[in-house]
Steps between C-alpha positions, in 0.01 A plus 500: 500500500829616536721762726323868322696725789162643524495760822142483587257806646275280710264709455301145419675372779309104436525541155911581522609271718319238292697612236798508676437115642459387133856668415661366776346160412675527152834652610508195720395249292735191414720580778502336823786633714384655763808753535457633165137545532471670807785778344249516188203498713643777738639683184177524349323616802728742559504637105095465468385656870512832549641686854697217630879505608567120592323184366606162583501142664611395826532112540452287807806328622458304760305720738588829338492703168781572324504757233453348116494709186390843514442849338669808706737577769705247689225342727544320846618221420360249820116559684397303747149329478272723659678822478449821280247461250680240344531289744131536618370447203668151437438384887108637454495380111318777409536789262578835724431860381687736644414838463764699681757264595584759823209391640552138468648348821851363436530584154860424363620796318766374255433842286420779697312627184216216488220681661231182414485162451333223384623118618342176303540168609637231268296188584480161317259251689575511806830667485667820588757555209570868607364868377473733211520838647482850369617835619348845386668837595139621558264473780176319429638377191366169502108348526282218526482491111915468525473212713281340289706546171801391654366201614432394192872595335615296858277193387663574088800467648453196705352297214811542251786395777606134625422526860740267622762771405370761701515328856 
């Protein structure tokens, strides 16, 4: 399967994102820099989901993440482990739903429109590699069935880079 620039409903919200791993899969295929497919796989999101207003990486450096490619306005470029959503999420290594990021102690507002958010860790083994994060300009935008799907474009994305390149 190829790149279709499909914008899906998720209205079969399993069913879609399914979909939308297997095209990510095949956009991603036969190419292993991990630069280029983070821009396709943040391009992608950003074309396919609906409501959003940023979607991109953030890498760990050293014991920080710096911004990689993205989708949307110019983003903070440094978070510290720990802080914002961001940062939580990679120092908890979970995936964090947040519904109304005013409400979310020590967000980082780097656009003042993002209203929620949703923050998935980029793990291989035992590693932190850094987050895929998304932005909505709605509140409540984003739900367990989200997570979920994202995960799996996270883990897509993970299987078609060299590793070594991202750390």
């Amino acid at each position: 399967m190829s790149f279709t620039g499909k914008r899906y409903d998720f209205r079969d919200q399993a069913g879609d994102y399914a979909q939308l791993a297997e095209e990510l899969a095949g956009l991603l295929s036969g190419e292993s820099d991990f630069v280029a497919n983070a821009a396709n796989t943040a391009a992608l999101i950003m074309d396919a989901l609906p409501d959003l207003n940023w979607a991109g990486f953030y890498f760990l450096r050293q014991d920080e993440l710096v911004v990689g490619p993205f989708q949307g306005k110019p983003a903070c470029v440094r978070i510290a482990l720990g802080k914002g959503v961001c940062g939580t999420a990679a120092l908890e290594r979970r995936t964090i739903i947040v519904p109304d990021v005013n409400a979310f102690p020590g967000h980082i507002a780097c656009d003042a429109a993002s209203q929620s958010e949703i923050v998935i860790p980029l793990i291989a083994g035992r590693e932190l590699l850094g987050v895929l994060d998304l932005d909505s300009p709605s509140v409540g935008r984003f739900n367990e069935g989200d997570g979920r799907g994202l995960e799996r474009l996270a883990a897509v994305f993970l299987d078609n880079v060299r590793l070594e390149d991202i750390g």
